[in-house]
N, C-alpha and C positions, 0 to 999 in steps of 0.2 A: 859348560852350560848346566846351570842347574835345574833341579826336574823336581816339583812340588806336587805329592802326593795325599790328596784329600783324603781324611779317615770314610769311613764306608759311612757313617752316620750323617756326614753332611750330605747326601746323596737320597737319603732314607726319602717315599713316597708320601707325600702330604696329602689332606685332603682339600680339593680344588670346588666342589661342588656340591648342594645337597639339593633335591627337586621328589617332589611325589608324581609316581610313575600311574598314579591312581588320578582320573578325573579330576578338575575341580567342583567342588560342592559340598554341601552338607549331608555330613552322617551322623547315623543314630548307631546306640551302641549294639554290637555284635558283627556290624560292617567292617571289613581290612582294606586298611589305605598301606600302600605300598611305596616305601621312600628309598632310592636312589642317592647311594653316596660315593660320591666320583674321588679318584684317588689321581694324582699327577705321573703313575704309573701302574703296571701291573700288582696286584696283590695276592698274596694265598693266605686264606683263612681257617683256620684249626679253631673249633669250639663252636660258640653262639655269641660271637661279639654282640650286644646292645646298645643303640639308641634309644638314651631318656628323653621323653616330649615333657612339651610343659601342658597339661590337660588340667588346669585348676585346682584345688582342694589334692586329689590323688593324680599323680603322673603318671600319663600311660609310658608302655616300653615295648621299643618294637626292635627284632626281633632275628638276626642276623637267616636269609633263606639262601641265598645264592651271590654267585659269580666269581667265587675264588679262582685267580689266575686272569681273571681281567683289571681292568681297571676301574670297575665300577660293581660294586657292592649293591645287594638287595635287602633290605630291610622290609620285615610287615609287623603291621599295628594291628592289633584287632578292641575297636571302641569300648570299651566298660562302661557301665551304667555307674552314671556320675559325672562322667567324661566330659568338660565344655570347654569350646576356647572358639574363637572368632577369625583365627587364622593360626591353621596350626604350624606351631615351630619347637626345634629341641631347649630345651632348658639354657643350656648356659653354652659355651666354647669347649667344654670338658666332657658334653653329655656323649659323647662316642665312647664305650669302655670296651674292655675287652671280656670281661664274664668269665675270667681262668681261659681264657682264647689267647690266639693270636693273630696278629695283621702283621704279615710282613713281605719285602720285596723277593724276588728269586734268589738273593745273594744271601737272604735270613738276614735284612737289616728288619729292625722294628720300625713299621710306620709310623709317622708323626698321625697323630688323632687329634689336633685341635681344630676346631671346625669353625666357619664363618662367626661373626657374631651375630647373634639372632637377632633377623629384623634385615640386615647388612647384604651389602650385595652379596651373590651364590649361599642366601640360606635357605631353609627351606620356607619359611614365612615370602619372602621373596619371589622365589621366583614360583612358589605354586598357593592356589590359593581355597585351604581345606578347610571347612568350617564343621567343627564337632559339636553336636548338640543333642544329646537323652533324655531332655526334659519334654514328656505329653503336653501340648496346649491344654490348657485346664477349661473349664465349659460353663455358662455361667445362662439363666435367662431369668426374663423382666418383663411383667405385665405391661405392653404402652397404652392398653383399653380399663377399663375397670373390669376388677378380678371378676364382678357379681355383673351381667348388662344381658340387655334384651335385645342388640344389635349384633349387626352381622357385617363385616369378620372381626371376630378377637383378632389382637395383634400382641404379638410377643417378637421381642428384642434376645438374639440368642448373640451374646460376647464369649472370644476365644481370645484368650490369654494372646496370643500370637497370629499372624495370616498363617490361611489354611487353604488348602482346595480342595474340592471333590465335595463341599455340603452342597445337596438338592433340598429340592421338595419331597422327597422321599427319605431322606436320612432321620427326620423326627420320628420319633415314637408317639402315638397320639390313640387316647380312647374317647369314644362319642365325640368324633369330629374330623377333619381332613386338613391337610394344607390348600388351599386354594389357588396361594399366591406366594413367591418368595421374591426379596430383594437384596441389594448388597455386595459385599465379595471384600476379599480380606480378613478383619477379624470380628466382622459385626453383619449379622442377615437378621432383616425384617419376616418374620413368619402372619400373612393371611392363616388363620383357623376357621375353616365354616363348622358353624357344629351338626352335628344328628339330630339331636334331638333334644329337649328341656333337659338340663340334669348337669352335674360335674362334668367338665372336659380337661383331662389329663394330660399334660405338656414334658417329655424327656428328650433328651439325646442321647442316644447311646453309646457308646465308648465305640473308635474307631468310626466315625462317621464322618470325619477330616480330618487330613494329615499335614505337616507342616512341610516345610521344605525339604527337612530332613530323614520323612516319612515317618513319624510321632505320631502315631494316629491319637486323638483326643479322649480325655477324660471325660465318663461318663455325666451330666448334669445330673443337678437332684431335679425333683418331679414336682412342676409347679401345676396348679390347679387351680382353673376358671370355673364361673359356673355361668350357664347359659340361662335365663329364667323370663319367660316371658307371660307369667299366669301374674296379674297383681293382685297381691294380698287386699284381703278385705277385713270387717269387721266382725266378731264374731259376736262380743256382748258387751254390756258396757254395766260394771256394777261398783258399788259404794262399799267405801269399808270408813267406819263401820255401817253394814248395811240398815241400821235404822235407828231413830232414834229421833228429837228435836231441837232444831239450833236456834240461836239469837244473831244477831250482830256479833260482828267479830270473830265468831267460831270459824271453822274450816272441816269441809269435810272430802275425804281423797276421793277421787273416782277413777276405775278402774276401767282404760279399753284394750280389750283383745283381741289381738287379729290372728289371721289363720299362717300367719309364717312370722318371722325374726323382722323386724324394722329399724333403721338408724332415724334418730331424729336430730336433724342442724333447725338453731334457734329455739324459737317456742310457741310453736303451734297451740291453740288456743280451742274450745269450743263452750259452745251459746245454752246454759241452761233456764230452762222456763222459771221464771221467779216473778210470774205479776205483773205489775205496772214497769217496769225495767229488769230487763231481763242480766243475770249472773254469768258470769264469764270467770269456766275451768283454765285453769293453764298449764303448761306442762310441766311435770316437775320433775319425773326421772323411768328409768327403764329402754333407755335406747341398747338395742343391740339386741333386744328380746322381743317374746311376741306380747307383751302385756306394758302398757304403759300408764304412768299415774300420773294425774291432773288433780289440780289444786282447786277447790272452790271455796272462797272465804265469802261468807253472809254480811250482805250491805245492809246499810237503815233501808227499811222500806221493802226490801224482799220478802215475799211470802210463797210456801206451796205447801199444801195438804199431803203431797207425791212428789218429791224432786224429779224433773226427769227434762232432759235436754229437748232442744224448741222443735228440731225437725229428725229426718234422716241425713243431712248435709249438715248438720249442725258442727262439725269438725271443723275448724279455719286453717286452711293452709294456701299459703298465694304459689303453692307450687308444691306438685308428689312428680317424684320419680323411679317408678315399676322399676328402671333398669337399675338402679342402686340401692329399690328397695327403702327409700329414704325420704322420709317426712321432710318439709321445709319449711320455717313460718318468712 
């Protein structure tokens, strides 16, 4: 009878299984996820064998802790900043090494180290489901009222790169003013502002006021700024450049009105100067944005005045002012 005797190498311990021994879910870096790698028998471990992960741009490597003389192997990762991947799994069939270690059975065969193929059943993508992620939600807001208004509540639009939880109505930073009101939930909250009182109201977030899944708490916003104004501007004076002199027909001479804050003007607001038997019509010509604007008046046939000077105190034409914008409209 013959008797066929297998070399010790066909025998040698494979690897049967890879699974994270760590929860599923998302981590941020500095957190250790813990992977499990099963062998088809017993093993003993000399050195710091590693597992290469596949973590994007740099590869993380984790990190041979325990279980020589079992058959199941301990590995830890500990996350880096930069670290991402959507389901974490080792690099390639090869990424088990040994690091001037060793793996082998009681007999001192060398264990086989090729591992599932990633993705493949018993890998570690497979059968566990780790999501790496170091990037902060970044923080972003948006006037939805006008910057400049005489109503009550501003509204601001605060976007987060990503969902987040834990933003309240307490998490904004706010000077002369309150939250009111919040809405929302995900990567986008409506913020109510009631203000104090007349003046700038100043809108931040500050860093760490929502955190991501992976607890990323957020980047701070830059600091947008409303202004609350409910006083409207009036007029202060109204003069000629140049302030004197005698025109004809055809001339033009600029007129000057100043009011007591900064005004926008949409279209072209117009006003009525005394000129006789038909009255002259200024119109506007330029200076929005400021508090002085300049109106145009060109001398018709038939106008006359000793004293230029506009027909009333309403003599200003505009079919519509708006305090909260601050802004002339013809």
């Amino acid at each position: 009878m013959a008797i066929c005797i297998a070399p010790l190498s066909a025998y040698a311990a494979s690897v049967t299984n890879v699974s994270a021994a760590t929860p599923n879910g998302a981590y941020r870096a500095g957190s250790s996820i813990s992977i499990d790698v099963s062998f088809s028998a017993n093993v003993t471990v000399t050195g710091a064998p590693q597992l290469q992960l596949e973590t994007g741009v740099s590869d993380g490597i984790a990190t041979y802790l325990s279980g020589s003389g079992t058959s199941v192997l301990r590995f830890v990762y500990t996350v880096s900043s930069g670290h991402t991947t959507s389901d974490l799994d080792y690099q390639a069939q090869s990424s088990l090494s040994l690091a001037g270690g060793t793996i082998t059975t009681t007999d001192d065969t060398a264990a086989n180290l090729t591992l599932p193929s990633p993705g493949a059943a018993g890998s570690l993508s497979a059968n566990s489901d780790i999501r790496i992620d170091t990037t902060a939600p970044t923080t972003t807001l948006q006037a939805m009222t006008p910057l400049v208004t005489n109503s009550v509540p501003m509204r601001v639009l605060v976007t987060f790169s990503e969902s987040v939880s834990g933003f309240t109505a307490a998490s904004p930073t706010l000077t002369n003013g309150t939250v009111s009101g919040i809405s929302g939930s995900g990567a986008s909250y409506t913020l109510d502002i009631t203000p104090t009182t007349d003046g700038n109201v100043t809108v931040q977030i500050p860093a760490l006021a929502a955190f991501d899944s992976a607890q990323n708490g957020n980047t701070a916003s830059s600091t947008l700024t409303l202004r609350y104004d409910t006083v409207q501007p009036t007029v202060v004076r109204v003069t000629a450049s140049p302030t004197s002199g005698a025109y004809r027909a055809g001339l033009s001479v600029n007129l000057i009105v100043v009011f007591t804050e900064a005004v926008t003007v949409v279209g072209s607001p117009s006003f009525t100067v005394e000129t006789g038997a038909s009255d002259g019509t200024a119109t506007y010509l330029s200076g929005s944005g400021t508090t002085q604007l300049t109106f145009r008046y060109t001398v018709q046939s038939g106008h006359t005045s000793a004293d230029l000077e506009y027909t009333a105190n309403n003599a200003l034409v505009l079919t519509n002012f708006s305090p909260a914008c601050r802004t002339l409209k013809n």
